[in-house]
C-alpha positions, 0 to 999 in steps of 0.5 A, spaced: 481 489 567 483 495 563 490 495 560 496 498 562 497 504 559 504 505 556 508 512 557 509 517 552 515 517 547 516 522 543 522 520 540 517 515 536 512 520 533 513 526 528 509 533 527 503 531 522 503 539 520 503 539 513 506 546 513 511 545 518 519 544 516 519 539 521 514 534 519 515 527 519 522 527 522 522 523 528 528 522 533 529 529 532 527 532 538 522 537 536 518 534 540 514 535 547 510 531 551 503 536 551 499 532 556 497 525 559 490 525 559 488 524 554 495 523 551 498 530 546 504 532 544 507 539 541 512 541 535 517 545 538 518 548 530 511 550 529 508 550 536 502 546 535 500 540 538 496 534 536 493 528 539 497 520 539 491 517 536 492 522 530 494 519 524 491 511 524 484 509 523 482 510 531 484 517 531 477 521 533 473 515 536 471 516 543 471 507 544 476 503 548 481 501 542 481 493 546 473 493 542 476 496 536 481 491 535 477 486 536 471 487 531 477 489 526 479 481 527 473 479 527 472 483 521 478 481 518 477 473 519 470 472 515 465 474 521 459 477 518 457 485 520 450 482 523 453 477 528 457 483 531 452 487 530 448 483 535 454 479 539 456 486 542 450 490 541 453 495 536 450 500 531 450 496 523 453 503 521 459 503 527 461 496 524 461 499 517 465 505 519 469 503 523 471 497 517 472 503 512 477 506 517 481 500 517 480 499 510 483 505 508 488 505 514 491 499 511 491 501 504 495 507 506 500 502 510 500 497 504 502 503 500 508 506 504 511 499 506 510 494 500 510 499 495 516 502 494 520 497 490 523 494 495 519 486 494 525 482 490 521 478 486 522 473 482 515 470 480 508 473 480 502 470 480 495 475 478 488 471 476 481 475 478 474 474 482 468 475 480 465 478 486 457 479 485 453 484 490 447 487 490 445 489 483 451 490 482 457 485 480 465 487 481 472 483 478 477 484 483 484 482 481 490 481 484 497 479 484 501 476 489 509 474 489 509 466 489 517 466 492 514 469 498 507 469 498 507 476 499 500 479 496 503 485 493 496 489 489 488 488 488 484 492 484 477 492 484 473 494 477 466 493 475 468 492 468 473 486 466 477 490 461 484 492 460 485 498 463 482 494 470 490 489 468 493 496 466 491 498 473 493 492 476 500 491 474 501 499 475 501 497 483 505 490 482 511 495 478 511 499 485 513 494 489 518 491 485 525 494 483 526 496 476 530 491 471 529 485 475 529 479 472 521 475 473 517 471 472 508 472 471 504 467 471 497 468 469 490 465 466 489 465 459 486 472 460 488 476 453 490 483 456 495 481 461 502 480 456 502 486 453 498 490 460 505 487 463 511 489 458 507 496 458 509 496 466 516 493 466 519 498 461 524 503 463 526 508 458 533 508 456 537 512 452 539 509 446 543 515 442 550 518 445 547 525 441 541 529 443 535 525 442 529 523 446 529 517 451 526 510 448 522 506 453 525 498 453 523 492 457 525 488 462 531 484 459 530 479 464 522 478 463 518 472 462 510 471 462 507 464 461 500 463 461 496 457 464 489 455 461 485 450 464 479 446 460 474 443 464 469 438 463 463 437 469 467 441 473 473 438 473 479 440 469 481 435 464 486 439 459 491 444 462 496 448 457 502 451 459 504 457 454 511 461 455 509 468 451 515 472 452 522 470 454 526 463 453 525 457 456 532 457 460 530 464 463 523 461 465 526 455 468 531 458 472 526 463 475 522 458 477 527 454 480 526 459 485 520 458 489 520 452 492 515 447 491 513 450 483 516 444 478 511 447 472 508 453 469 501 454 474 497 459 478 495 455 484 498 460 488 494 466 486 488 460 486 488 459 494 490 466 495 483 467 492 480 462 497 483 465 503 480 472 499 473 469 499 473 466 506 475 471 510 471 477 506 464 476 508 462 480 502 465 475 497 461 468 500 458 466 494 449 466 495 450 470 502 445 475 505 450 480 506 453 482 499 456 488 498 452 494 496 458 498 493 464 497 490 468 502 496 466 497 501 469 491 497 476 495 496 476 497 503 476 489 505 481 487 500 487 491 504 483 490 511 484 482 509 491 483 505 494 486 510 492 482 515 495 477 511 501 479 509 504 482 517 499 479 522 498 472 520 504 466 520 504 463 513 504 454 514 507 453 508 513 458 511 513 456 518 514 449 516 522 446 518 522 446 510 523 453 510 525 458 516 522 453 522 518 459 525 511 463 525 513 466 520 509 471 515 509 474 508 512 480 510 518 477 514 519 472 508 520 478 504 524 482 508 519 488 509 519 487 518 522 482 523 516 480 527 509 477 527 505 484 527 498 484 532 492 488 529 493 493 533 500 495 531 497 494 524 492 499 525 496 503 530 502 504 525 502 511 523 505 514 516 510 519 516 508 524 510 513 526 506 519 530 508 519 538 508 523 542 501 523 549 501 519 552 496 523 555 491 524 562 490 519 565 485 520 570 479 527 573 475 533 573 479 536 581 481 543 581 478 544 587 479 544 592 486 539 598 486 542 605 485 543 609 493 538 613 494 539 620 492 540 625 498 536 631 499 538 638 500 534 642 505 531 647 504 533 653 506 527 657 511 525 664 510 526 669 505 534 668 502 538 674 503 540 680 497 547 681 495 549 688 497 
């Protein structure tokens, strides 16, 4: 039994004509319904027309979005591309595809929504997985908001190296807004402090006179550093280090995460065993590794954006916090409802507003003389003085 189809609505959607003054403005009225079947609309500005599904991941697939949804689900909870493969008679090169549209469908949605500097923070967690593919092993690192469980970044890198840090917490600063007083919590990795105090400066103007602004970090900023020493498998020792900030500002920052009492990365720690979990690529001494490192950065966002906007958190639906189904996102202020996979994939981003472009060339400061007036000349032989 098919869906029932909703009416269109084009006071919810925008113009995606790059070139057009009106693009991205919704409620507006510069849009008409075109047609139903299939479903268009019009720009009254630029009098172009453009399809609904234009814009989010299922834009030019003739396959009945239900079926979409459901093998992105599927996708997104751990289950392997063969088994859809053979439960729903799919070509292996249909379920990758379709999982590297949702992939960069939710990277595209994570960084319009989350990374804008908006996530009130006051402690992060950032640890790394060593993903090993076919002839190829990968570092994932990620980083997550401990007070809300929101995932904020992930990078996926070859190499375990600085700049794979420096990219790390490039995303982390975006979501966050400048000078705010936090806590990082990460392993003992030598290049994390000085990749996060290289993030978390702003540039301040020191002098009252011409001078170039300086760049000085955070006041309220704080880095610990956990490292575990395992014996057998089992950690036997744990040292906790505070690198940069006081004690007192450490304390009082994590005061504020509920059930945190001491310096750790636990938090990170089950966000990586989720990671494993619902990424087949990442379950160790499978048959379905990863072959490239695109198909392991498209399941990252797949899977943490699924996580932060469709599925309830237990620990944040408990009576002891907000006493609903509620996700990372909720919590974080970012959306007042549990998504569905197909609203995520549905979303659409609306592009950047239209500038005028500025005039070109030396502005004309004076008027140009008036053009001189021809005499006509007279016809025939001119006339003799008698």
């Amino acid at each position: 039994m098919k869906a029932q189809e909703q009416p269109l609505d084009a006071s919810t959607q925008f113009c995606p004509n790059e070139a057009c003054a009106a693009r991205g403005i919704t409620g507006a009225g510069t849009l008409r319904v075109h047609a139903v079947h299939p479903p268009r609309y019009r720009c009254v500005t630029c009098k172009q027309t453009f399809s609904a599904r234009r814009g989010p991941m299922m834009a030019g697939l003739r396959t009945p979005a239900e079926l979409v949804v459901l093998v992105v689900t599927l996708l997104c909870s751990g289950c392997p591309a063969q088994a859809i493969v053979h439960a729903f008679d799919l070509d292996e090169r249909t379920v990758a595809d379709w999982q590297q549209r949702a992939g960069k469908h939710c990277q595209r949605t994570h960084e319009a929504l989350v990374e804008r500097g908006q996530v009130m923070s006051s402690q992060v967690q950032a640890d790394e997985i060593r993903a090993k593919g076919r002839k190829m092993i990968a570092w994932i690192a990620l980083a997550m908001d401990a007070t809300r469980r929101l995932w904020l970044a992930g990078v996926v890198s070859e190499r375990r190296d600085r700049a794979l840090a420096d990219r790390l917490f490039h995303h982390v600063r975006a979501c966050l807004p400048p000078l705010r007083a936090l806590l990082v919590c990460t392993d003992g990795w030598a290049p994390y402090p000085k990749s996060i105090l290289r993030a978390c400066r702003e540039q301040v103007k020191q002098t009252a006179g011409p001078g170039r602004c300086c760049l000085v970090g955070w006041p309220g900023l704080c880095i610990a550093t956990v490292i575990k020493r395992t014996e057998k498998k089992r950690v036997v020792e744990i040292t906790r280090t505070l690198v940069v900030g006081t004690a007192e500002q450490a304390g009082g920052l994590l005061a504020r995460t509920k059930g945190c009492k001491e310096f750790n990365t636990a938090l990170i720690e089950r966000f990586n065993g989720t990671m494993r979990e619902r990424l087949a690529a990442l379950t160790r001494k499978c048959r379905h590794a990863a072959q490239r490192r695109d198909t392991l950065e498209r399941g990252m966002y797949l899977v943490g954006a699924t996580y932060n906007w469709c599925w309830p958190h237990h620990e944040l639906s408990g009576k002891k916090h907000f006493g609903y189904p509620c996700t990372p996102a909720m919590a974080a202020g970012l959306t007042d409802h549990c998504w569905s996979v197909a609203e995520l994939l549905s979303y659409t981003v609306a592009p950047a507003p239209w500038v005028a472009p500025k005039p070109r060339g030396r502005p004309r400061t004076r008027s140009l003389p008036a053009p001189a007036v021809l005499s006509k000349r007279p016809r025939g032989r001119p006339r003799k003085n008698l």
